[in-house]
N, C-alpha and C positions, 0 to 999 in steps of 0.2 A: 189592441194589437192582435188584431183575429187573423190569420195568413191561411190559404189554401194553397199545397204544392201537388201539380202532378207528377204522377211518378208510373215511370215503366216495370216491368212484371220483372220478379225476382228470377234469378237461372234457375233454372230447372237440369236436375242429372242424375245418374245411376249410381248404386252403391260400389264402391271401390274395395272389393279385396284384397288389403295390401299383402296378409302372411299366406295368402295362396300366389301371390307372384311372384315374391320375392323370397320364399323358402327359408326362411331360418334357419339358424344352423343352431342356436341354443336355446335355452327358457327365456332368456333378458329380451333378446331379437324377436321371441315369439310374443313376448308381452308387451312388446314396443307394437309390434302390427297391430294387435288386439286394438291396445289403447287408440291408437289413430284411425282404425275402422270404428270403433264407438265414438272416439268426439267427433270425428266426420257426421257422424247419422245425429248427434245430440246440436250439432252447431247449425247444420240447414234445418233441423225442426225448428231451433228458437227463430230462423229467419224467415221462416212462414209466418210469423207473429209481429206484427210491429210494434203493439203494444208491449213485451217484453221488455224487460230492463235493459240499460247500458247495458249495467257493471255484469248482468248475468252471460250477455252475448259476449261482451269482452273476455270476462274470463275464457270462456269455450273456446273463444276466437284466437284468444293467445297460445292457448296448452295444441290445439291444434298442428297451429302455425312452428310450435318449436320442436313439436314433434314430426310434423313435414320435412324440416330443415334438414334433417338426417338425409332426407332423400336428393337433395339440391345440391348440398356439398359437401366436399371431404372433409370430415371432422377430425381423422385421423393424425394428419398430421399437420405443420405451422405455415406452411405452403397452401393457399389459394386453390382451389377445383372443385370439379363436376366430383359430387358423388359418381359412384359405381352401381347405385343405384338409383338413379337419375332417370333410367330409359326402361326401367324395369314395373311401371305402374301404367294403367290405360285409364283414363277418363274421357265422360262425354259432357257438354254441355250444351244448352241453348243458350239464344241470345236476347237479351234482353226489348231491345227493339221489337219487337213481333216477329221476325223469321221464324218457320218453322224450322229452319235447317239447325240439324244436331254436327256439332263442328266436336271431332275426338282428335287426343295425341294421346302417342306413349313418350310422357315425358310429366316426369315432376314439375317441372317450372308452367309450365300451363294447367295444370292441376292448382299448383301455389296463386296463379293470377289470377285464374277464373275464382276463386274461392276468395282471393283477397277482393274482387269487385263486389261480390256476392254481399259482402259486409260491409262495403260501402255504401251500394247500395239502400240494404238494409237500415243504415245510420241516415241516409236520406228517408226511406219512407218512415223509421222511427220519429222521424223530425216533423214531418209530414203530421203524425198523428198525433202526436203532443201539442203542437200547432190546431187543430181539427177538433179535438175532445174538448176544448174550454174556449166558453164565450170568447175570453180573456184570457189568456195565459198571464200568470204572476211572470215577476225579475226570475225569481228561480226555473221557472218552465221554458224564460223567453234564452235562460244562458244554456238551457241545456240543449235547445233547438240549433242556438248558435253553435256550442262544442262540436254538435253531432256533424253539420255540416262543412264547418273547419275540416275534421277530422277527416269525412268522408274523398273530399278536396284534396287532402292529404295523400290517400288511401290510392284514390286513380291515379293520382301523380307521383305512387310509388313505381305503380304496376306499368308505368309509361316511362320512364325513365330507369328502370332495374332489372326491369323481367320481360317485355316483349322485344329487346335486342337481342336475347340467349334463345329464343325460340329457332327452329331450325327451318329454312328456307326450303319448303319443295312441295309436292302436287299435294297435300294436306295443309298448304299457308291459308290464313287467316285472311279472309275478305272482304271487300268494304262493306261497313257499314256494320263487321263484327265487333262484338265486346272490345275483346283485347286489340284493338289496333289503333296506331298514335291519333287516328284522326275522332273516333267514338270519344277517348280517354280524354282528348282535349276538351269536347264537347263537356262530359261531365264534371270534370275540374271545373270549368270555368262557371257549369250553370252552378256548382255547390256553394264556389266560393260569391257569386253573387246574391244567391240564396241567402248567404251567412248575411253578408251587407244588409241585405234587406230587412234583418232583425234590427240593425246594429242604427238604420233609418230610423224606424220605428221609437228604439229607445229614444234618439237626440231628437223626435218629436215632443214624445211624452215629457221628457226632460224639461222642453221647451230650450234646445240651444237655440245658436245665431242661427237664421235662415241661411246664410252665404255658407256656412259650414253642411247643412242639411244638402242644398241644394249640390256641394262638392264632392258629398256621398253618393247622391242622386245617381250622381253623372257618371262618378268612377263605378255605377255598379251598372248601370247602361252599356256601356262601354262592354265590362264582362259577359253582358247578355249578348250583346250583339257579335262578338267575338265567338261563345258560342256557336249562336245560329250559323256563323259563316262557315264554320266547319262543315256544317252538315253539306255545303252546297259544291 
């Protein structure tokens, strides 16, 4: 069950001074920015690595992301909204695809999506290299290629259905052929989740199931591929 996947270049971006933009007004808020300026720089180092662990990138990925959340919305109170500090941070990102164009907003919610592909991403080229490192990957190697992929599938199809609606419409939008736009995010779901199939063939071979069953996987993960590609066009 030997698979080779390609995979396009991780984003690339500049460090984010959260407690110089947003001013603290106490010690807890000054230790909040800290925190999220360091797992920002610790969470894109492990993503330079695809040999790294899940569990290691997850953790980072998570304390991040719940510490971002502050900035996306009102935690205050039981009522639904935009933090207040929402429009008060700047990032920049590349794009995955090979543009050299650096695409920035002042805006959390594009900080949270570019960062949540990023580790998408990254669960793809983890996949990629676990897959790559052994002749053979064992059940255990071949389910964690498959989790990774799931997940990654996941991951775009958060960031396409939750987070590139709330982005704000004007001479800094997001253009074809960028990361965050419905038409890229399709692209990737669909190649992850056929990726994933593609393990999931492999198994009901080895197994030795029914051919009519093998051949129904086949198909339904063709289908994802070519679903895929048609986006691009």
């Amino acid at each position: 069950m030997s698979h080779w996947f390609h995979r396009n270049q991780i984003k690339a971006t500049i460090p984010v001074e959260f407690e110089k933009r947003t001013f603290p007004s106490n010690a807890d808020s000054q230790s909040i920015c800290v925190q999220l300026r360091l797992s920002r720089l610790n969470l894109l180092d492990y993503h330079s690595n695809p040999a790294n662990s899940v569990e290691k990138v997850s953790d980072e990925f998570n304390r991040y992301v719940s510490l971002l959340l502050g900035f996306l919305n009102d935690l205050s109170s039981q009522t639904t909204g935009d933090s207040k500090l929402r429009f008060s941070i700047k990032s920049k990102w590349t794009q995955s695809l090979g543009s050299t164009h650096v695409h920035e907003e002042q805006d959390a919610v594009f900080e949270m999506a570019s960062m949540i592909f990023n580790n998408a991403l990254w669960l793809t080229k983890h996949a990629a290299y676990v897959a790559a490192v052994l002749t053979e990957p064992s059940e255990k190697e071949a389910k964690e290629i498959h989790k990774c992929l799931k997940i990654a599938a996941g991951q775009f199809k958060f960031i396409q259905e939750n987070l590139i609606g709330k982005f704000i419409v004007g001479s800094n939008e997001q253009k074809i052929f960028f990361d965050c736009t419905d038409q890229i995010l399709s692209v990737y779901t669909n190649q992850s989740k056929a990726e994933a199939q593609e393990i999931t063939i492999a198994r009901a071979i080895e197994l030795k199931h029914s051919p009519s069953l093998i051949s129904s996987i086949a198909y339904s993960t063709s289908i994802l591929f070519q679903t895929a590609g048609l986006r691009l066009f």
